[in-house]
Structures are given as structure tokens and as C-alpha cells.
N, C-alpha and C positions, 0 to 999 in steps of 0.2 A: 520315667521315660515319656517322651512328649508323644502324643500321638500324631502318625503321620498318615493322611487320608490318602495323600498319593500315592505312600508305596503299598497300602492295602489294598488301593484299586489294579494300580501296574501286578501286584501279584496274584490280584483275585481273576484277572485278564489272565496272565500266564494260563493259571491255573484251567481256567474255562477254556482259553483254545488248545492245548493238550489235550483235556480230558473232552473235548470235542470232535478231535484228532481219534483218538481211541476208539469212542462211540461209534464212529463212522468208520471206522475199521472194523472194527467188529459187527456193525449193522451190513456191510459189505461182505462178509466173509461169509455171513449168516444168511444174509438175504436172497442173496445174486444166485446160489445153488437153489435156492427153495424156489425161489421165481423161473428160475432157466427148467426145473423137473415139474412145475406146473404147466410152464407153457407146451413145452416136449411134447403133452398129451394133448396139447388138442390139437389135431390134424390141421385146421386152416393157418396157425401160425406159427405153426413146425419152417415153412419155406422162408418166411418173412426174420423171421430169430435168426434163422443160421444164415441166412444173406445181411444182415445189419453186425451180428457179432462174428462172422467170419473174417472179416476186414477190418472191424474198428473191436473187437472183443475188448483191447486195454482200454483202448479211449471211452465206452462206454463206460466202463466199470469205474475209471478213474473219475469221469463226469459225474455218476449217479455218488462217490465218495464225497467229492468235493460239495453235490447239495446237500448231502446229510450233513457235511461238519457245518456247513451255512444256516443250516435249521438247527443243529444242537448249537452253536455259539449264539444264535440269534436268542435262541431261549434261555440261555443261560445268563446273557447281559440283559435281558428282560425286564428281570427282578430289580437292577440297577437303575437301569433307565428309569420304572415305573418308583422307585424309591424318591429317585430325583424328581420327579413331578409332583410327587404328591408333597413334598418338602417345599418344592416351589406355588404347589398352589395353598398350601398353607399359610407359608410368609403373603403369596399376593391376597388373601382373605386377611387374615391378621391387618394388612397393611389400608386396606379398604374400611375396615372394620364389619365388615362380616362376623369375623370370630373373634373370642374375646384375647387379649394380651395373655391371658394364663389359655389358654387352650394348650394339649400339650402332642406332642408329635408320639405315637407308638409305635415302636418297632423294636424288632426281638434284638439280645445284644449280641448275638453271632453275625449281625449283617453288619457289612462294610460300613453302610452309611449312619451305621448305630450311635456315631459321635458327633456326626456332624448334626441328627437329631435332637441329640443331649445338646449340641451350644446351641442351636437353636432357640432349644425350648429356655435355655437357660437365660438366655439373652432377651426373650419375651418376657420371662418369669424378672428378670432385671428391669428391664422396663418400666412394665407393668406398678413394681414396685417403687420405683423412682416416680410417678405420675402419680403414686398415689400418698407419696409423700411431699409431694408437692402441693396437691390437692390440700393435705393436713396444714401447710406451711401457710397458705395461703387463709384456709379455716382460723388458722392462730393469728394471723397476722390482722384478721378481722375483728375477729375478740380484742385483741390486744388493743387495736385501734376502740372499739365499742369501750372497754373497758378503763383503759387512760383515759377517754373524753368522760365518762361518766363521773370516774375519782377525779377527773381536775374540775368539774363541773359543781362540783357539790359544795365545798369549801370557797373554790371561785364565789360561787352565787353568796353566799355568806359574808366574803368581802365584801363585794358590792354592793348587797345589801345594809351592812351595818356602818359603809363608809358615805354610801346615800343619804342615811339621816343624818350621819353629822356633817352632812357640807351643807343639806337642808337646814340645819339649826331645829333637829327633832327631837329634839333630848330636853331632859328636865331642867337638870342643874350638872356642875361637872362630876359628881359620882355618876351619875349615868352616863355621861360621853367618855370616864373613864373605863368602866366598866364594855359600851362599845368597841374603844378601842383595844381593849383587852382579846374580846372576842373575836375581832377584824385579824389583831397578833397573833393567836393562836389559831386560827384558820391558815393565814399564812405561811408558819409554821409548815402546818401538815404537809399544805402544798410545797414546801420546801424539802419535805419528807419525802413525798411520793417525785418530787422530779427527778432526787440524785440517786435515788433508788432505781428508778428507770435506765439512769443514765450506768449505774453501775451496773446493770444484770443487762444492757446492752453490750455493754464492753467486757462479761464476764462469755456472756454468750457468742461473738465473734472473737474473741481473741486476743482482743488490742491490747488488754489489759496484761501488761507483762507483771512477772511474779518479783520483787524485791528480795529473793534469800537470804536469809542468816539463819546461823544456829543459836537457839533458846531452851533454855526449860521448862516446858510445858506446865508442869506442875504449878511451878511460880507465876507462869502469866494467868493460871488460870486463877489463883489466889488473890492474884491482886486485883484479878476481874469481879469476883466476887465481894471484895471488902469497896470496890467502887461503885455494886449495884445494891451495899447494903441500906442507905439510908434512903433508894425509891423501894426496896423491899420492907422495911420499916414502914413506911408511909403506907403501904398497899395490907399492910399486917400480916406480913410473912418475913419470917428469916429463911438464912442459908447457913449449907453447911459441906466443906468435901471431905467424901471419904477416900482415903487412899492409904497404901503401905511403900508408897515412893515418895518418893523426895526429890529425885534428880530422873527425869527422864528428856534427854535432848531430841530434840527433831530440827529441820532443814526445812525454812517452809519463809513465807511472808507474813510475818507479826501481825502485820495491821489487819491483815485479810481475815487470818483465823482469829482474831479477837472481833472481826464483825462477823466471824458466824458463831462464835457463842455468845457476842451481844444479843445478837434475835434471837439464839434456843432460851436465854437468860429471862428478855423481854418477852419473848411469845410465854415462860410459863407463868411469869406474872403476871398477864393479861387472861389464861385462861386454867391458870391452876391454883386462885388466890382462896375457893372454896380447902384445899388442904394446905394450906399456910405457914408450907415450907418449898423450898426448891433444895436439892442434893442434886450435888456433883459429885459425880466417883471418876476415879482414873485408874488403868490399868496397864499393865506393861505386856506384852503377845510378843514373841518372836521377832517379826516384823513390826510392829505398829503398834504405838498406845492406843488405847480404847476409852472415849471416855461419854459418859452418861448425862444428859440433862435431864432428870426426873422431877415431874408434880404431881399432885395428889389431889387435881380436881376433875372435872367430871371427864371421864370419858372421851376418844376421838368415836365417832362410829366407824364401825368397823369398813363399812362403804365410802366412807368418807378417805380411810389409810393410802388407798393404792393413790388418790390423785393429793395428797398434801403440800405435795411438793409442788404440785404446777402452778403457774405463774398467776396472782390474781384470784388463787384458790383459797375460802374462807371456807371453814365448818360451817358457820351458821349462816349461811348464804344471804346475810344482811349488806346491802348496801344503803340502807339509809342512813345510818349510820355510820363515824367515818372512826368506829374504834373499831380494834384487832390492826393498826397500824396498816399499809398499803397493802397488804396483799403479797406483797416481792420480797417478803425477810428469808421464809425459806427458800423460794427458787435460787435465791443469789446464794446463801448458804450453800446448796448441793452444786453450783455452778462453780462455786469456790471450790468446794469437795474435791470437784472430779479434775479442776485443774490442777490441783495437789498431788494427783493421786490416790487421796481415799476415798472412803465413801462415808456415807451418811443415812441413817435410818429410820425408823420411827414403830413400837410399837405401844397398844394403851389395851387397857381393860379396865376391869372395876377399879383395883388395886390404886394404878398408877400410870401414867405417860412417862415414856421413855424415848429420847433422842438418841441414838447412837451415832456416835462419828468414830473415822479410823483413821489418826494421823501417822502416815511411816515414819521411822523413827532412824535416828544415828546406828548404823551399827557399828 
């Protein structure tokens, strides 16, 4: 039931001029005899009583009724009134910045205006929250910017560098201008790497990026994913291997998508698990959702490192001078993928091994 402030007030009103009514009836019934047998005795205003209440006896008594119930209603909407002020001088601090956005209004929950304190506060505490989320967006949006100009700077300069000697004619003979341009192509490259990547965890992060559905066997794409990334895992001196007891398990998803987020768990382990010189894929079948593992067996995440893996431009070894461990954005686009799927995506490591976990919902 929704709450309704107006009919708690119209009844908390009832309530007080009635029981105001009462007060001043019985403050009259009570009084007026005790008053009229005190004054009786004292001689000088014995003549002055019974000439004022001889003639007007009701109208007195009704008069002296009517201020008590004025003084008991007056103090009874007291409480209300002074509720309302301090709610309003709240919001006008709050609103000045006197007090801070979380400041919170207290008041016991049997008072009337006990809800209107609650959205209040709630509405500050929203605020508050949205500014200060804003505040992060705007922090990121810095980084982000810091961070692209860095990565597009680095490889940049490298072109430029290596395509300056040879419009100079700074080269030996042509293995060494081949060799330049080698360099000049694989910097390019990256930089090719790092813009679509950008460009895709842009359009995974607003939305634009509509999802292509079909249904596949997971199982299989991931098979055929591995037997594609067997001869760069050959060359790095690691094989693969999956373990699973399925065969067939269907999900509803966009192909391209989830095969570029086990492209980067695939790539990211041969880039930092080639010390244990395997990768394992395990898949498993859950109720709802296949489960499936990208495990290596090289060093360690630290542990401080786990909660921020996933963030955008986040590297373990906080090396940017170097432009390996790929952009930065393999995972973030990964979990970006994830959550627009609907599953999720994990990560734990220790001595043993790194473990990726993803959850993709399945056909039921």
C-alpha cells in the first residue's frame, strides 16, 4: 500500500482537535469548581465573581473552554509544524551546501512526517550517489583519454621514427630498409589492434552493438577454437587440451562475440601462462548455463591485482613501456560481452594455476 501523507495528516488533525475537545472539557469541568472555591474565600473577590459570573456564568466558562482547546490544538500541531521546519531547513542547508548530500534527517517512525523524512533522505542519499558517480565517469573518462593517447603514442612514434630514415635514405643496404619496414608494419599493426578494440568496448559499453543470435554447439566452436590457436601455441612452446564429458551442448548467443572472448582468455594465457606450457579448456553443463574454464599454469595474478582485472587498460605488470600483453581492452570487452549475454565471467589464480571462468546460458 502506497503511503499517503495527506490522509495521515487530515487524520492526525481529526485526531488532535477531538482529543483537544476532550482536554478542554475536562480541564473545565476540573478547573472552573477549584478556581470558583478558591476565589469564594477571599473576601475582596467574592462581590467581583458573583457579579461577572452571575450574568455571563456560561459565556465565561464557554470562553475559558474554547482557550484551552486553542492551547491544547496549538501544541499538539506544534510537533508538526516544527517537523516541517526542520525538514525544510535541512533541504535549504543541504541545498546551499552547508550540509553534506548524505546528511540524514531523524525522526522516530510513529511521526506523521516519518516518510516524508525517509524520501527525503533517500533522495539526498540518490543524489549524492549519482554525483558521485559522475565524478568516477568523468575520472575514467580521463584515464581513458591519458591512457589511448599514451598506447597510440608509443607505436605512433616508432612509425615515424622508422619511416623517417627511410625517406632520409638511412639505411645500409636493402635488408636493412627491409627489416625497417618490417618494424614500421608491425607497429602498425598494434596500432590497428588497439583502435578496433577501442572502437569495439566503445560500442559494447553504450549499447549500439546489437547481438547477431543463433544457436550452436558450444562444445564444437570451442574445439575448433583451439585446433586454430594450435600452431601460435606450438610456436610459444605450449599445447592445449579440452577436457569435457559433453559433446553437444547448445546455447543462443552471437558466435562471433563469444569466440572473441575466448580469443583473448586463449591469447591473454599464452602471453602470461607460457612458463607452464599448457592451456586447458574444460566445459561443463549446470542446470542453466555451460561453464567453461580457461586455465594456465604460469605465474600467478596477485591477489591485489584480481578485483581490478577486468578494468579497462588494466595490466598486471603495470608496464607501459612496452607494448606487449596486447591493449589492455581484451578483458574489459570480454566481461562487456559477458554481461550483454547474460552471463558472467571470472577469474581466480594461485600458486597452482589461473582460472577464467565464463557462464554462458544454455538451450533448455
Amino acid at each position: 500500500m502506497k503511503d499517503n501523507l495527506t490522509r495521515k495528516l487530515v487524520v492526525r488533525s481529526f485526531v488532535y482537535f477531538f482529543l483537544s475537545i476532550l482536554l478542554a472539557a475536562v480541564s473545565v469541568s476540573m478547573l472552573v469548581p477549584i478556581v470558583l472555591w478558591i476565589v469564594t474565600r477571599v473576601g475582596p473577590l467574592q462581590n467581583l465573581v458573583y457579579s461577572v459570573f452571575s450574568g455571563y456564568h456560561e459565556e465565561a466558562v464557554l470562553g475559558f473552554g474554547v482557550l484551552l482547546f486553542i492551547l491544547y490544538y496549538a501544541f499538539f500541531q506544534w510537533s508538526i509544524f516544527h517537523s516541517f521546519g526542520q525538514i525544510n531547513d535541512t533541504v535549504g542547508r543541504i541545498a546551499n551546501g552547508s550540509l553534506a548530500l548524505n546528511h540524514k534527517i531523524v525522526m522516530r517512525r510513529s511521526h506523521p512526517l516519518s516518510s516524508m523524512a525517509a524520501n527525503v533522505n533517500n533522495l539526498a542519499g540518490r543524489l549524492d550517489a549519482a554525483l558521485e558517480e559522475e565524478r568516477k565517469a568523468e575520472q575514467t573518462k580521463n584515464e581513458l583519454i591519458t591512457n589511448v593517447s599514451h598506447d597510440l603514442r608509443t607505436p605512433l612514434t616508432s612509425v615515424l621514427g622508422y619511416l623517417g630514415l627511410i625517406e632520409q635514405d638511412r639505411y645500409r643496404d636493402e635488408v636493412e630498409l627491409r627489416h625497417y619496414v618490417q618494424i614500421a608494419y608491425d607497429k602498425s599493426q598494434r596500432l590497428n589492434v588497439l583502435i578496433n578494440d577501442l572502437f569495439e568496448y566503445t560500442r559494447m559499453r553504450h549499447d549500439t552493438a546489437a547481438l547477431k543470435v543463433t544457436s550452436f554447439n558450444l562444445v564444437e566452436m570451442l574445439g575448433q577454437l583451439l585446433v586454430q590457436f594450435r600452431l601460435p601455441l606450438e610456436e610459444a612452446g605450449m599445447h592445449s587440451k579440452m577436457v569435457t564429458k559433453e559433446t553437444t551442448i547448445m546455447v543462443k548467443a552471437d558466435a562471433a562475440k563469444l569466440v572473441r572472448v575466448f580469443e583473448n582468455l586463449i591469447a591473454n594465457a599464452m602471453n602470461y601462462g607460457k612458463d607452464g606450457k599448457q592451456v586447458i579448456v574444460t566445459v561443463q553443463r549446470e542446470p542453466n548455463a555451460a561453464i567453461v574454464e580457461v586455465i594456465n599454469f604460469g605465474e600467478p595474478i596477485p591477489s591485489t591485482d584480481l578485483p581490478y582485472i577486468f578494468d579497462r587498460f588494466y595490466r598486471v605488470d603495470k608496464s607501459r613501456t612496452q607494448w606487449s600483453g596486447g591493449s589492455g581492452l581484451g578483458l574489459a570487452i570480454a566481461k562487456s560481452m559477458m554481461e550483454k549475454h547474460g552471463g558472467t565471467i571470472s577469474v581466480s589464480s594461485d600458486m597452482d594455476q589461473t582460472s577464467f571462468r565464463v557462464s554462458v546460458p544454455i538451450i533448455q
